[in-house]
N, C-alpha and C positions, 0 to 999 in steps of 0.2 A: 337755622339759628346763625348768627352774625359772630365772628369771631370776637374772641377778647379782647376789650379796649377799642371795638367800632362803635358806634353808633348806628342806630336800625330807626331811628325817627325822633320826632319831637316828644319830650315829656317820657321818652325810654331808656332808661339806666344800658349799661354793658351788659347786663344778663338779661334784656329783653323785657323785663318787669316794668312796667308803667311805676310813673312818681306821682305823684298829688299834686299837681300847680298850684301855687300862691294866686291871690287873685291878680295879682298883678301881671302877673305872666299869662293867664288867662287872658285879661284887657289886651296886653299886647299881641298875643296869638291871634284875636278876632278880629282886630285892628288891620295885621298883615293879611289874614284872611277877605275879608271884605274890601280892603285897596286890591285883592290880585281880581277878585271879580268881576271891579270897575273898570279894571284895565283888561281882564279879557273880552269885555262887549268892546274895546276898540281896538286890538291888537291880538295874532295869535301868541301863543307863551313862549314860545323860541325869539322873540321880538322885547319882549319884556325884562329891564334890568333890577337888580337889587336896590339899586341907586332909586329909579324909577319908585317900585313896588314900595321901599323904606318912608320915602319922601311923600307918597299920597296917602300911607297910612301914620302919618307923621310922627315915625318912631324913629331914633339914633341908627346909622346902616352898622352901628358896633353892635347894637343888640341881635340884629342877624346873620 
Protein backbone atom coordinates (compact mmCIF):
# COMPACT_ATOMS: atom_id res chain seq x y z
CA UNK A 1 0.00 0.00 0.00
CA UNK A 2 1.31 3.63 -1.11
CA UNK A 3 1.72 6.00 1.56
CA UNK A 4 -0.59 8.97 2.10
CA UNK A 5 -1.00 11.60 -0.27
CA UNK A 6 0.97 9.34 -3.15
CA UNK A 7 -0.47 8.23 -5.91
CA UNK A 8 -0.42 4.30 -6.97
CA UNK A 9 -1.94 4.82 -10.72
CA UNK A 10 -4.44 6.23 -13.02
CA UNK A 11 -8.12 6.52 -11.89
CA UNK A 12 -6.69 5.53 -7.91
CA UNK A 13 -7.61 7.80 -5.14
CA UNK A 14 -4.69 8.12 -1.97
CA UNK A 15 -6.41 5.02 -0.33
CA UNK A 16 -5.88 2.81 -3.19
CA UNK A 17 -9.67 2.62 -3.99
CA UNK A 18 -10.48 2.97 -7.87
CA UNK A 19 -12.79 6.12 -8.89
CA UNK A 20 -15.26 5.85 -11.61
CA UNK A 21 -13.95 7.91 -14.79
CA UNK A 22 -16.27 10.29 -16.60
CA UNK A 23 -16.31 9.49 -20.06
CA UNK A 24 -14.34 11.84 -20.92
CA UNK A 25 -11.40 10.85 -19.13
CA UNK A 26 -12.06 7.46 -20.39
CA UNK A 27 -11.71 8.93 -24.31
CA UNK A 28 -8.61 10.46 -23.19
CA UNK A 29 -6.98 7.49 -21.32
CA UNK A 30 -7.54 5.30 -24.72
CA UNK A 31 -6.50 8.11 -26.79
CA UNK A 32 -2.87 8.20 -24.70
CA UNK A 33 -3.14 4.42 -24.73
CA UNK A 34 -3.35 3.72 -28.26
CA UNK A 35 -0.70 6.69 -29.45
CA UNK A 36 1.95 4.77 -27.01
CA UNK A 37 1.28 1.55 -29.08
CA UNK A 38 1.87 3.22 -32.32
CA UNK A 39 4.80 4.50 -31.11
CA UNK A 40 6.12 1.41 -29.71
CA UNK A 41 6.02 -0.59 -33.26
CA UNK A 42 8.63 2.28 -33.98
CA UNK A 43 10.65 3.12 -30.92
CA UNK A 44 11.55 1.42 -27.66
CA UNK A 45 9.77 3.28 -24.47
CA UNK A 46 12.88 4.79 -22.96
CA UNK A 47 13.03 6.81 -26.53
CA UNK A 48 9.55 7.87 -26.37
CA UNK A 49 8.46 11.57 -24.94
CA UNK A 50 5.35 13.01 -23.37
CA UNK A 51 5.62 15.59 -25.76
CA UNK A 52 5.76 12.85 -28.36
CA UNK A 53 2.97 10.41 -26.81
CA UNK A 54 0.46 13.87 -26.03
CA UNK A 55 0.77 15.10 -29.48
CA UNK A 56 -0.10 11.68 -31.57
CA UNK A 57 -2.94 11.11 -29.31
CA UNK A 58 -3.78 14.66 -29.77
CA UNK A 59 -4.48 15.55 -26.13
CA UNK A 60 -3.18 19.01 -24.33
CA UNK A 61 0.57 17.64 -22.61
CA UNK A 62 -1.36 19.66 -19.37
CA UNK A 63 -3.72 16.97 -19.23
CA UNK A 64 -0.82 14.42 -18.55
Amino acid sequence: MAEAGTRTGIGESDEGQSKPMDRRSRRTRAMLQNALVKLLETKPLNKISVMELTRLADVNRATF
